[in-house]
C-alpha positions as CSV (number, residue, x, y, z in Angstrom):
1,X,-2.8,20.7,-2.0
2,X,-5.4,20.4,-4.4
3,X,-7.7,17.5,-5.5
4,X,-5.4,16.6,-8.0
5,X,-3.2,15.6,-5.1
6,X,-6.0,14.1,-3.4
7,X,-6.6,11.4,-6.5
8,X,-3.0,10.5,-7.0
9,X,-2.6,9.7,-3.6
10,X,-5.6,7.4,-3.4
11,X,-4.3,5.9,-7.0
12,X,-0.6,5.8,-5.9
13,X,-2.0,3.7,-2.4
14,X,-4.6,1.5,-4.3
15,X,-1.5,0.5,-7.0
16,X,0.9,-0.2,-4.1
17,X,-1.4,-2.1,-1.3
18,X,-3.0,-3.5,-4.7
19,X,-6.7,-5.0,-3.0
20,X,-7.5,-7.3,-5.8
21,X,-3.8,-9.1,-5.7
22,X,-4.2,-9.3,-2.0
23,X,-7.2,-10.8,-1.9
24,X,-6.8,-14.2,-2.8
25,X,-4.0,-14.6,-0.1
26,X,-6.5,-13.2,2.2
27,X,-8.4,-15.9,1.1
28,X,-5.7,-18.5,1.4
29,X,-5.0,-17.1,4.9
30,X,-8.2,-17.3,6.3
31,X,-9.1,-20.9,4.4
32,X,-11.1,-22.7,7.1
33,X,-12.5,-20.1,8.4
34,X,-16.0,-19.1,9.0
35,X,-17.6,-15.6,7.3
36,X,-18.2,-14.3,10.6
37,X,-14.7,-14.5,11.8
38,X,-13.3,-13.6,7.9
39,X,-15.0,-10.4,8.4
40,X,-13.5,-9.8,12.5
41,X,-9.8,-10.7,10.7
42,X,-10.9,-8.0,7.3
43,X,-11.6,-5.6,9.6
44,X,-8.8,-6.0,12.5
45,X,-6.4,-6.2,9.5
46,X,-7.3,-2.9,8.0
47,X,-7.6,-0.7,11.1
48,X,-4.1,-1.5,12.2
49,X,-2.7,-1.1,8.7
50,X,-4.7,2.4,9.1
51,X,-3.2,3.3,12.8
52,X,0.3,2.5,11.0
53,X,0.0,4.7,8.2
54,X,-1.7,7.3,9.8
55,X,1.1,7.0,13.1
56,X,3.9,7.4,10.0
57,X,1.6,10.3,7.9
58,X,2.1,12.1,11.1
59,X,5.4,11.9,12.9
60,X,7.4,10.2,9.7
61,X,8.5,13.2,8.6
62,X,9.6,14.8,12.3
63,X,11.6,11.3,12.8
64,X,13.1,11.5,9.4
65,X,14.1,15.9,10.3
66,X,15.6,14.1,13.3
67,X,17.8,11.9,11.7
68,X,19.1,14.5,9.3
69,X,17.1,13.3,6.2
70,X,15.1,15.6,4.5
71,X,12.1,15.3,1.9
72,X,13.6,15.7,-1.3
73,X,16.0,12.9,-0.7
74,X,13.3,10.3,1.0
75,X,11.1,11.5,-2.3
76,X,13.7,10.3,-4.2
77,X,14.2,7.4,-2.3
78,X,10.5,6.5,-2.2
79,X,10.5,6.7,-6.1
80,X,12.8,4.6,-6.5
81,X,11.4,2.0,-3.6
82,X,8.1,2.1,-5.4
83,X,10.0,1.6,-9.0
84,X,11.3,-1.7,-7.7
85,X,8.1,-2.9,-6.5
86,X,6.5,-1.9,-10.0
87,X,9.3,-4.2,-11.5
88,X,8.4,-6.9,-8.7
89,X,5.0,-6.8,-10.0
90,X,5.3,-6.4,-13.5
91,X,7.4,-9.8,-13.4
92,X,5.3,-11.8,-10.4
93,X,8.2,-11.7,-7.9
94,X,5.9,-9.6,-5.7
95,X,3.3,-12.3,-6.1
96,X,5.6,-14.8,-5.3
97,X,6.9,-13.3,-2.4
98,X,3.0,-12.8,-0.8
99,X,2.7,-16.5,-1.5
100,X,5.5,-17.6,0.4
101,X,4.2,-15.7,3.1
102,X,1.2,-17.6,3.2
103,X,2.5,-21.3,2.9
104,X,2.3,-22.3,6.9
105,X,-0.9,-20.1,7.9
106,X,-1.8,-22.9,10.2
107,X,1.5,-21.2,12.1
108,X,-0.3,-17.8,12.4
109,X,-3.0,-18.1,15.3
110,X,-3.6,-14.3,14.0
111,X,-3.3,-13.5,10.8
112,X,-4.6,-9.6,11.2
113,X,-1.6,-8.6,12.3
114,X,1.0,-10.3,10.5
115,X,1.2,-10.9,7.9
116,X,-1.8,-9.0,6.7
117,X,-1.9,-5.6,8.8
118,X,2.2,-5.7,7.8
119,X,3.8,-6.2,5.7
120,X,0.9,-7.3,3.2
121,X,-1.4,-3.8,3.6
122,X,1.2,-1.0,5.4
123,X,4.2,-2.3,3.7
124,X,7.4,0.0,3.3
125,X,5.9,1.2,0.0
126,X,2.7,2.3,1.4
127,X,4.6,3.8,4.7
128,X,7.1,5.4,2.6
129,X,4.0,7.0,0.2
130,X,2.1,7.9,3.2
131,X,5.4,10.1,4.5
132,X,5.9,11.3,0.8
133,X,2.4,12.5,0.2
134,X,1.9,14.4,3.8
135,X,5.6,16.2,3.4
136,X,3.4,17.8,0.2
137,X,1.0,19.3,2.8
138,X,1.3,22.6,4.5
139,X,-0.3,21.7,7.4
140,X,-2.6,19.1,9.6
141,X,-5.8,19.4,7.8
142,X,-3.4,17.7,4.4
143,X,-2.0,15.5,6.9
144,X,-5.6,14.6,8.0
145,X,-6.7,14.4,4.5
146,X,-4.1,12.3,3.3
147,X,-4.8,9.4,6.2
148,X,-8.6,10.7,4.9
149,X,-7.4,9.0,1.5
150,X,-6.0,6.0,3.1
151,X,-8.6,5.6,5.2
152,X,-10.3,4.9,1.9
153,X,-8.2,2.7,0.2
154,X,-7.8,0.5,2.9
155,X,-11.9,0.9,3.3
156,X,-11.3,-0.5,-0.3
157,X,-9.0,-3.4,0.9
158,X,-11.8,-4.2,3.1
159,X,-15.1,-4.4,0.7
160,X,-12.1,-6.9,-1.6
161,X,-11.7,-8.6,1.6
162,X,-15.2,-9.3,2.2
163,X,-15.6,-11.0,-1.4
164,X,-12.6,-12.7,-1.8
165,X,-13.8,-16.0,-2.8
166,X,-15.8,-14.6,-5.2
167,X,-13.6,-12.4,-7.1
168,X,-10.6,-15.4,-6.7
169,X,-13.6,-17.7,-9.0
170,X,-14.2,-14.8,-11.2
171,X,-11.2,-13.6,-12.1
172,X,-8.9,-16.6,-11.6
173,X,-5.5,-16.7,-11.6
174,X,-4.7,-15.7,-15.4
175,X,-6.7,-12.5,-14.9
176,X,-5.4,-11.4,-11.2
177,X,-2.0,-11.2,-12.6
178,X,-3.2,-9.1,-16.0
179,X,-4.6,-6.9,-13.3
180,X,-1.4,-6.9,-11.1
181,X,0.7,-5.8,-14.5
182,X,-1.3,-3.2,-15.2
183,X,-1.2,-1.9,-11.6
184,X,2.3,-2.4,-12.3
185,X,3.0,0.0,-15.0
186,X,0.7,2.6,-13.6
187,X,2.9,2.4,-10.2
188,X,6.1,2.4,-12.2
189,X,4.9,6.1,-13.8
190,X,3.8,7.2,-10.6
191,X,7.4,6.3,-8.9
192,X,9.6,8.1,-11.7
193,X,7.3,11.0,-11.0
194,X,8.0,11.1,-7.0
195,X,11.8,11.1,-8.3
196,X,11.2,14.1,-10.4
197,X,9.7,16.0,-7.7
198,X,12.7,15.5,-5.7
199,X,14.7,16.5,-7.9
200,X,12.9,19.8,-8.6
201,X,13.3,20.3,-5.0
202,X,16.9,19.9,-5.0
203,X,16.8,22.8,-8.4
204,X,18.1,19.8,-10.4
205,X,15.1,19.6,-12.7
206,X,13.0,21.9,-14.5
């Protein structure tokens, strides 16, 4: 692959784990909290999202030849996973959902772990885009580079993390969710595009 591939995987990741939506709910999680331990949950929180994306960058595809299901199909698949949760975030359902999630965090002695490691961070998008983007590779040093690329996102995630309530004062409400339609239609691109590629691979597209 070449760095072409390199900087729409980091952009396809950023879109989907979406740091700046995330982190006021990190924020709202972790209310209460000291900065000391905000930082312990940022970072226990991104390094198991990272061991999950990087345990499915490397065996998803070997679990997926064992079931029968090959990589043009879960590429198209993926595409269309992704599309829906462009759509969720072009009209705030994603939002929504995330705040649900984070109504009783008094019931969540550890919040790291769920529901911010999973489904918040490594959600099925970012798993299934992980999978997607190391089936492109020809080998382990584009499987390493592609958990190289996550490793940055969520490295990303972590700086938002760290300054989430100052970025939840600057932006505000009104200009996280311009932000999270944008993301949107950038994501919903990207996902028709993962569609296309599986369906070169199947000789149904040009």
């Amino acid at each position: 692959m070449d760095y072409t591939v390199y900087i729409t995987a980091f952009v396809t990741l950023f879109v989907i784990i979406d740091p700046i939506g995330l982190t006021p709910l990190f924020a709202a999680l972790t209310q209460g909290h000291t900065e000391q331990s905000r930082r312990a949950l940022a970072l226990r929180s991104c390094v198991i999202a990272l061991s999950l994306l990087a345990l499915f960058a490397v065996f998803g595809e070997a679990v997926m030849g064992f079931v029968g299901i090959t990589m043009p199909a879960f590429r198209i698949a993926g595409g269309v996973l992704l599309f829906l949760t462009a759509l969720e975030m072009l009209f705030e359902r994603r939002t929504k959902r995330r705040e649900d999630q984070t109504e009783h965090p008094e019931d969540l002695p550890d919040p790291s772990v769920f529901p911010l490691a999973t489904p918040l961070i490594a959600g099925p998008g970012a798993i299934a885009t992980v999978i997607l983007l190391a089936g492109k590779g020809d080998g382990w040093v584009d499987t390493a580079l592609v958990v190289g690329v996550a490793a940055l996102v969520l490295l990303v995630v972590f700086v938002f993390f760290l300054t989430a309530g100052m970025l939840e004062r600057l932006l505000g409400r009104t200009g996280i969710n311009v932000v999270t339609r944008v993301l949107g239609m950038l994501l919903a691109a990207l996902s028709v595009q993962f569609v296309l590629d599986g369906l070169r691979d199947f000789g149904l597209a040009g």
